[in-house]
C-alpha positions, 0 to 999 in steps of 0.5 A: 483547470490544470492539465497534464501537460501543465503539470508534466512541464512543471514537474520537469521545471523542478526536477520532481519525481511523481509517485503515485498508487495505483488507487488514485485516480486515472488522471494521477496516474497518468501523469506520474513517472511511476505507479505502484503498490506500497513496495514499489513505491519505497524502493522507488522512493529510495533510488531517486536522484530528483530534488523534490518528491511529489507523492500522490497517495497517503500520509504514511506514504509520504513519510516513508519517502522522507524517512529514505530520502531525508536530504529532499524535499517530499510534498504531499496534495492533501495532508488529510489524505489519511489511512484507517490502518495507520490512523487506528495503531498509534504510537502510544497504544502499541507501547502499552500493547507491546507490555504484555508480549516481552521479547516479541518481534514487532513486525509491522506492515507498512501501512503506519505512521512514521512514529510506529515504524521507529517501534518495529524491527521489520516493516513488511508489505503486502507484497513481501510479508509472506516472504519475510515472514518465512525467512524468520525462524520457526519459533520467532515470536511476533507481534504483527501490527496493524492489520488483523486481516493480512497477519490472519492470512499470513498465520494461516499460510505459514503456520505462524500463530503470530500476535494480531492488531486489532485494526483493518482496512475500511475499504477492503473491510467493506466486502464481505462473502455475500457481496463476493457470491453475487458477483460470482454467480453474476459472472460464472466464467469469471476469476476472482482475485483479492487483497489479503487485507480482506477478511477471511470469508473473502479470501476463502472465495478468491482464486488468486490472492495477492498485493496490487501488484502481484494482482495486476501480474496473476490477471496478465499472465492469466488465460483467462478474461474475465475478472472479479476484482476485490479491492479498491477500485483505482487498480481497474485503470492500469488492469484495463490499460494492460488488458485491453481485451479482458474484462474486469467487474466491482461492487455493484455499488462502486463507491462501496470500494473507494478510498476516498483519502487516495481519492483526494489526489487530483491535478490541481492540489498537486499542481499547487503543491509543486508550485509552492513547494508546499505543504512540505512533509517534514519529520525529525531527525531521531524518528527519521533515523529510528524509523529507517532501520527496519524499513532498510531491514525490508528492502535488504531482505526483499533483495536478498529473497529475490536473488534466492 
C-alpha cells in the first residue's frame, strides 16, 4: 500500500507539482501542494516551474493545465476520470448549436473539453463568471455553455438573458428543494451555503451562494457554527480542517453527493502514474494554442477585476 510519505518523496524526486480539487478524496489532498476550485487550480497551473504536473481531479483539468504549460509533462491517475458537463457539450454539437446564434459570444465555463474552449471567446469559472459577465457590455449577446444552472444564476443576477446549454451537473443535479428543506428543519440554527451549478429551487433556499472556494472563505469569515452544505462532499475535509469548532451537515445518504470520477483519484494510481511518467495527457499543437486564448482572456480579466 502507498503512503503519503511515498509518494511525497517521489514527488520531490521528479520535481512534480500535485494539483488536486478539493473533491477528491482527504488522503489526495493531503499530499497535494495545492488544493482548489477550478480557478485556482489554472492560475496555479499557469505559474509552476516543475518539470511534471500531477493533476488529481478530472479530465478537462488536466487539459487545461497542458494547454498553459504545453512545454511540461502533465499526467492524470485515472484518464476516465470524466465530467458529465464536459462529457454532455461536444465540439460537434455546440458548431451546429452555435448556427442559430449569429454574432453571439460564446462564453464558456470551464468545466469542457479542451476541443470546445478552442470554440469560446471566454471561459469562465464558477468563481469569476459573475464578475466577467459584468465587465462585458449591457447589450453583448452570449451564449453561455455548458451548464443551464450556473448561466440560469448568472442571468437572474446580472440581468442578462444569456442563451443556456442544455447540460448540468450530475452530482449538484442530485439535489433538489425537498432534500434542502430536511435538512433545514433537521438543523434550524444551521446556514445553508451552495454551489451555483445547483438547480434554482436549491439556490432559492441557500443563504450563501458561491464556488468551492468562496464557499470555504463565506463559512470562515462566518460567526455562525453551523452549516449545510450543498455540494460535492470532498470540500467537508478542508471545511472541517479550517473549522475545527464548527459543524458541518450533507445529504442524509452522502453517496447521493459524490463524484465518483474525482473519487477515482487515489495514492496508489498517482503513485503509479509518477513512477511511470505515464498515462501522459497529450493534445495537439493547434487545439493548444486555440484553446489557450480565451482562457488568457479569463486570467487577465480575473486579474484585472482584482486590482478594480
Amino acid at each position: 500500500m502507498v503512503s503519503k510519505e511515498d509518494l511525497l518523496l517521489l514527488k520531490q524526486q521528479k520535481n512534480a507539482l500535485v494539483l488536486a480539487h478539493y473533491y477528491t478524496l482527504p488522503e489526495v489532498q493531503e499530499v497535494a501542494d495545492f488544493v482548489g476550485d477550478s480557478l485556482g487550480l489554472s492560475q496555479k497551473a499557469a505559474q509552476t516551474d516543475a518539470d511534471i504536473i500531477l493533476f488529481a481531479g478530472v479530465h478537462f483539468m488536466a487539459e487545461t493545465a497542458k494547454i498553459l504549460n504545453p512545454g511540461k509533462k502533465v499526467l492524470v491517475p485515472d484518464m476516465d476520470a470524466g465530467c458529465s458537463l464536459a462529457d454532455g457539450c461536444a465540439a460537434e454539437d455546440l458548431k451546429e448549436f452555435m448556427r442559430d446564434y449569429p454574432g453571439y459570444k460564446v462564453l464558456a465555463y470551464i468545466n469542457c473539453s479542451a476541443e470546445v474552449k478552442t470554440m469560446a471567446d471566454i471561459i469562465v469559472t464558477s468563481g469569476n463568471a459573475l464578475h466577467i459577465v459584468n465587465a462585458l457590455p449591457k447589450d453583448e449577446k452570449i451564449v453561455f455553455v455548458p451548464d443551464r444552472n450556473l448561466g440560469d444564476y448568472i442571468n437572474r443576477q446580472t440581468g442578462r438573458q444569456m442563451v443556456l446549454w442544455h447540460g448540468d451537473c450530475c452530482v449538484h443535479a442530485r439535489w433538489n428543494a425537498a432534500m434542502v428543506r430536511r435538512l433545514k428543519e433537521a438543523h434550524p440554527q444551521a446556514a445553508v451555503v451552495a454551489h451555483p451549478e445547483c438547480r434554482r429551487e436549491v439556490l432559492e433556499l441557500a443563504d450563501f451562494v458561491g464556488s468551492t472556494a468562496a464557499m470555504l472563505n463565506h463559512v470562515q469569515s462566518s460567526e455562525k457554527n453551523e452549516f449545510v452544505v450543498i455540494t460535492e462532499n470532498g470540500i467537508l475535509h478542508e471545511m472541517r480542517k479550517r473549522n475545527p469548532g464548527k459543524t458541518f451537515y450533507s445529504a442524509d445518504d452522502e453517496k447521493a453527493c459524490i463524484c465518483r470520477s474525482m473519487k477515482k483519484n487515489n495514492l496508489e494510481n498517482m503513485y503509479r502514474v509518477l513512477a511511470d511518467e505515464r498515462p501522459e495527457l497529450l493534445l495537439d499543437e493547434e487545439t493548444i494554442a486555440k484553446a489557450r486564448l480565451p482562457i488568457q482572456r479569463m486570467l487577465s480579466m480575473s486579474q484585472s477585476l482584482r486590482r478594480g
